[in-house]
C-alpha positions as CSV (number, residue, x, y, z in Angstrom):
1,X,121.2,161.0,84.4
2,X,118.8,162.2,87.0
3,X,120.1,160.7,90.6
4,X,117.0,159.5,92.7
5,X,116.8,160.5,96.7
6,X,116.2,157.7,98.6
7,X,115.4,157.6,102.3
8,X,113.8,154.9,105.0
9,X,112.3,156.2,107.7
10,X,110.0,155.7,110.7
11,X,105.9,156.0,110.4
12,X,106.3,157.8,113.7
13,X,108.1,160.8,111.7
14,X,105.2,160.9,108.9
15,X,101.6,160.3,110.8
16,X,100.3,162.1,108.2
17,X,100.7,159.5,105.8
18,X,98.8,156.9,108.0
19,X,95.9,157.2,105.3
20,X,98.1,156.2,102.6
21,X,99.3,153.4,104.5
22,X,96.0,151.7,105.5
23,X,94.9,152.1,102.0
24,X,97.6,149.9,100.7
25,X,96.9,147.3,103.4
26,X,93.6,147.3,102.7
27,X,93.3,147.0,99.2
28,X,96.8,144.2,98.9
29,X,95.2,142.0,101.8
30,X,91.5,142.8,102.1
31,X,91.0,139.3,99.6
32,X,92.2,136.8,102.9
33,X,90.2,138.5,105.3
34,X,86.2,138.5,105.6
35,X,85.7,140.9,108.7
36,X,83.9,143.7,108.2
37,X,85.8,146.1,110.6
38,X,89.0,145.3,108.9
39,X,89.0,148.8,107.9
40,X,88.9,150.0,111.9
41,X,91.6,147.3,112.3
42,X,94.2,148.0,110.2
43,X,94.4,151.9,111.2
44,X,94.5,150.8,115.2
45,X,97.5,148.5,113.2
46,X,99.3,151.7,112.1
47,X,98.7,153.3,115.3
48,X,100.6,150.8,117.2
49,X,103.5,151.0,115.0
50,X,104.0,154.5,116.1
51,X,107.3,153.8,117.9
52,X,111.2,154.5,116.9
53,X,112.6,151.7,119.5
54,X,110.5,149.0,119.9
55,X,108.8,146.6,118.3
56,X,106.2,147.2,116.8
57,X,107.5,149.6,114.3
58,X,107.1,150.9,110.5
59,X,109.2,151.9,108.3
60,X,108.5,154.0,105.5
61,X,110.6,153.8,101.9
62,X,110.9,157.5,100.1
63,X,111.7,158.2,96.5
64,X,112.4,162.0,95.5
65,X,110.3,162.8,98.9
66,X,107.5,160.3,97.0
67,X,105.6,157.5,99.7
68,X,106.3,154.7,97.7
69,X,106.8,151.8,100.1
70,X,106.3,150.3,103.4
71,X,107.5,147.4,106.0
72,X,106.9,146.5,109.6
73,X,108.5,145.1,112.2
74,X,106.2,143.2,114.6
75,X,106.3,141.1,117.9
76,X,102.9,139.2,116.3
77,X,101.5,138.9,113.2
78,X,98.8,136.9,112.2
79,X,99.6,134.0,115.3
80,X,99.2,134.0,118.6
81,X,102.3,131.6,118.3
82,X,104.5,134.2,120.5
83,X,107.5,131.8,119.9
84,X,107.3,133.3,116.2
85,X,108.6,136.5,117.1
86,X,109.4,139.3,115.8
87,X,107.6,139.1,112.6
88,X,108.3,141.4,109.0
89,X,104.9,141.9,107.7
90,X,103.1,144.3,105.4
91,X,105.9,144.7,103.1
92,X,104.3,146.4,99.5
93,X,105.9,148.1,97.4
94,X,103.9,150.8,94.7
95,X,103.3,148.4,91.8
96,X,105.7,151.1,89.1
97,X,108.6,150.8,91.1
98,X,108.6,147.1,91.8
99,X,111.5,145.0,90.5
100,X,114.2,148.0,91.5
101,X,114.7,146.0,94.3
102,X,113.1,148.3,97.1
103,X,111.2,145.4,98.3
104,X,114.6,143.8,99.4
105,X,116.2,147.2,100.7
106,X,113.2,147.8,103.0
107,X,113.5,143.3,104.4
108,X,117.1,143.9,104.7
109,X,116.6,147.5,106.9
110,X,114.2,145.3,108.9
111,X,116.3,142.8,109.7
112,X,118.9,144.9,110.8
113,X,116.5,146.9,113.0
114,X,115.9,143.2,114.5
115,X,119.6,142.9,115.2
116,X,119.5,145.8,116.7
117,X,117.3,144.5,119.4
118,X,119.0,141.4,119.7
119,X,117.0,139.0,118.2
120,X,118.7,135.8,116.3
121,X,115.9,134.8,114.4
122,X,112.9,136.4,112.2
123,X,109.5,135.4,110.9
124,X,107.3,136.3,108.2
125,X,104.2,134.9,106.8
126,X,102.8,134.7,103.3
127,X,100.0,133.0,101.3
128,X,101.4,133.5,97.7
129,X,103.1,131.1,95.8
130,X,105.2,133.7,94.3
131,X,106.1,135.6,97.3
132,X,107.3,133.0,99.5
133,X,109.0,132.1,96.1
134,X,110.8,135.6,96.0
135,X,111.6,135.2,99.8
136,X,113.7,131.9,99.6
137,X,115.7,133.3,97.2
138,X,116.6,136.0,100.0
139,X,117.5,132.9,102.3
140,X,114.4,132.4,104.2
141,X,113.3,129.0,105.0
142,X,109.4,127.7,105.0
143,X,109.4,126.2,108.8
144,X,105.4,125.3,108.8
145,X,102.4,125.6,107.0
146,X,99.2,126.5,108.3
147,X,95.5,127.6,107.9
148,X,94.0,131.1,108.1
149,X,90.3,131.9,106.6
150,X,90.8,129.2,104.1
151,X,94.2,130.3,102.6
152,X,97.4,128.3,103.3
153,X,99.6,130.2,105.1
154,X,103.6,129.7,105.0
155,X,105.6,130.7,108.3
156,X,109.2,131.9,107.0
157,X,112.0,131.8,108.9
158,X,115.6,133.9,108.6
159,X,118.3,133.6,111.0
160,X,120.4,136.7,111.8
161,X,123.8,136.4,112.1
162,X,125.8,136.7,115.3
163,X,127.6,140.1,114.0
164,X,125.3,143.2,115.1
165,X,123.1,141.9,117.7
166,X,123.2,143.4,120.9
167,X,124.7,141.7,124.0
168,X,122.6,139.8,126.2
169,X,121.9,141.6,129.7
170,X,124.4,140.8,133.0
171,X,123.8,138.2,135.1
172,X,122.8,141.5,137.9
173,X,120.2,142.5,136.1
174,X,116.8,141.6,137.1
175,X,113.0,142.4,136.8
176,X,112.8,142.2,140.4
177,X,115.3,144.7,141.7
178,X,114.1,144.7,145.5
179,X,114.9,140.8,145.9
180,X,118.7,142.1,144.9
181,X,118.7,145.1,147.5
182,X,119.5,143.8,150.7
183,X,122.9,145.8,151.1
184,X,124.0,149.2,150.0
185,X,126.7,147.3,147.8
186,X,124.5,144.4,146.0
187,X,122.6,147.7,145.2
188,X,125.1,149.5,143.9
189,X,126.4,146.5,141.9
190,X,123.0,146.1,140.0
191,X,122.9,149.9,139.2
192,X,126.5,149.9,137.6
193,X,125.4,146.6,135.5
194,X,121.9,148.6,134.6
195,X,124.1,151.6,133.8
196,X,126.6,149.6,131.9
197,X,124.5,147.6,129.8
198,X,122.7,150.4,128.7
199,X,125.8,152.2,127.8
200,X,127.0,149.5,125.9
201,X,123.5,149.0,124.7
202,X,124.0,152.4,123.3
203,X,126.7,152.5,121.4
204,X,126.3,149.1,119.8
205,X,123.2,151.1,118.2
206,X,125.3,154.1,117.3
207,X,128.2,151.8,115.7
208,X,125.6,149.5,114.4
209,X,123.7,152.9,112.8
210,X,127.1,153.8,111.4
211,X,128.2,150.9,109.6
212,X,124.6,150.3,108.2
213,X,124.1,153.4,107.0
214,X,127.6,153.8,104.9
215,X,126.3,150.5,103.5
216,X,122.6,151.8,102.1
217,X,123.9,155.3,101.0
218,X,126.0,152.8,98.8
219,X,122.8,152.0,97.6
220,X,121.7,155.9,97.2
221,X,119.7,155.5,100.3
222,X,119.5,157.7,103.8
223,X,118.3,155.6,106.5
224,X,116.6,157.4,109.6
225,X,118.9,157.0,112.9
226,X,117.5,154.4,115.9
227,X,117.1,155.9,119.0
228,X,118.6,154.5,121.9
């Protein structure tokens, strides 16, 4: 029996595939939209999604070193809602090597990129019946329905769970650093709490990368490592 090579990894690795990419977007979602520059749109899309830690971000699904799927990880979507946020969209999937459960390899890698950051709860949206169909059975709920160029639109909604996420920042640290400065100490104080957080911040990532990646090469598949 032949054993398949699987790997995730970023768009940001493989900008040479950005073609590919907006060609599947186009042709899978080209039906809700009527804008003629959707075209322009969808490739300033991709080029967005060029980063490795930070939303937004793309993720690309390899077979045998074949392009055969694709998810993002977005801070918007479709709504200028900002409360729904961050957001998996453009998940596909090449139509041959749907039902091998790829589709739910590449949400789940998502979602754990979305612990990563620290978020408890994701979004999605979606206009077919079957989709959002396929998605409750991964343990999304339907939170609202709305309207977009005619279609019905679903907003989905998953809570993470607590395990994962990253810590929340120390009380010290602040946008406004200068407000904090008065003394050489209070200074010094919000420094060690920058440079402690982002220690910790650090290694939650690594451990994080660790345990999540002994989990998908169970699966037969190498995930690409965050950067901190």
């Amino acid at each position: 029996m032949t054993t398949m090579a699987n790997s995730i990894d970023y768009l940001a690795n493989h900008q040479d595939l950005i073609p590919i990419v907006a060609r599947w977007y186009f042709d899978a979602w080209r039906k809700y939209t009527k804008d003629p520059s959707i075209t322009g749109r969808i490739q300033t899309k991709l080029l967005s999604r060029l980063n490795t830690n930070k939303l937004d971000i793309c993720f690309l699904y390899f077979q045998n070193d074949e392009l055969i799927g694709t998810i993002s990880l977005a801070e918007k979507d479709i709504s200028n809602n900002e409360s729904f946020t961050p957001c998996l969209s453009n998940l596909f999937v090449i139509e041959k090597y749907r039902r091998q459960k790829i589709g739910e390899n590449l949400v789940e890698y998502a979602k754990w990129q979305a612990k990563i950051f620290g978020f408890e709860k994701i979004y999605l949206y979606t206009t077919d019946k079957t989709v959002h169909f396929w998605y409750e059975k991964l343990g999304w709920k339907i939170i609202k329905e709305d309207v977009m160029n005619g279609f019905v639109i679903k907003i989905m909604e998953m809570k993470l769970s607590e395990s994962n996420r990253n810590e929340t920042k120390p009380k010290y640290i602040t946008s406004d650093l200068s407000s904090k400065a008065g003394s050489d100490s209070s200074y010094a104080l919000i420094l060690h709490s920058y440079l402690q957080y982002y220690i910790l911040h650090a290694v939650k990532i690594y451990v994080n990368h660790t345990k999540k990646a002994k989990r998908f090469a169970l699966l037969g598949i190498k995930v690409a490592k965050p950067l901190v």
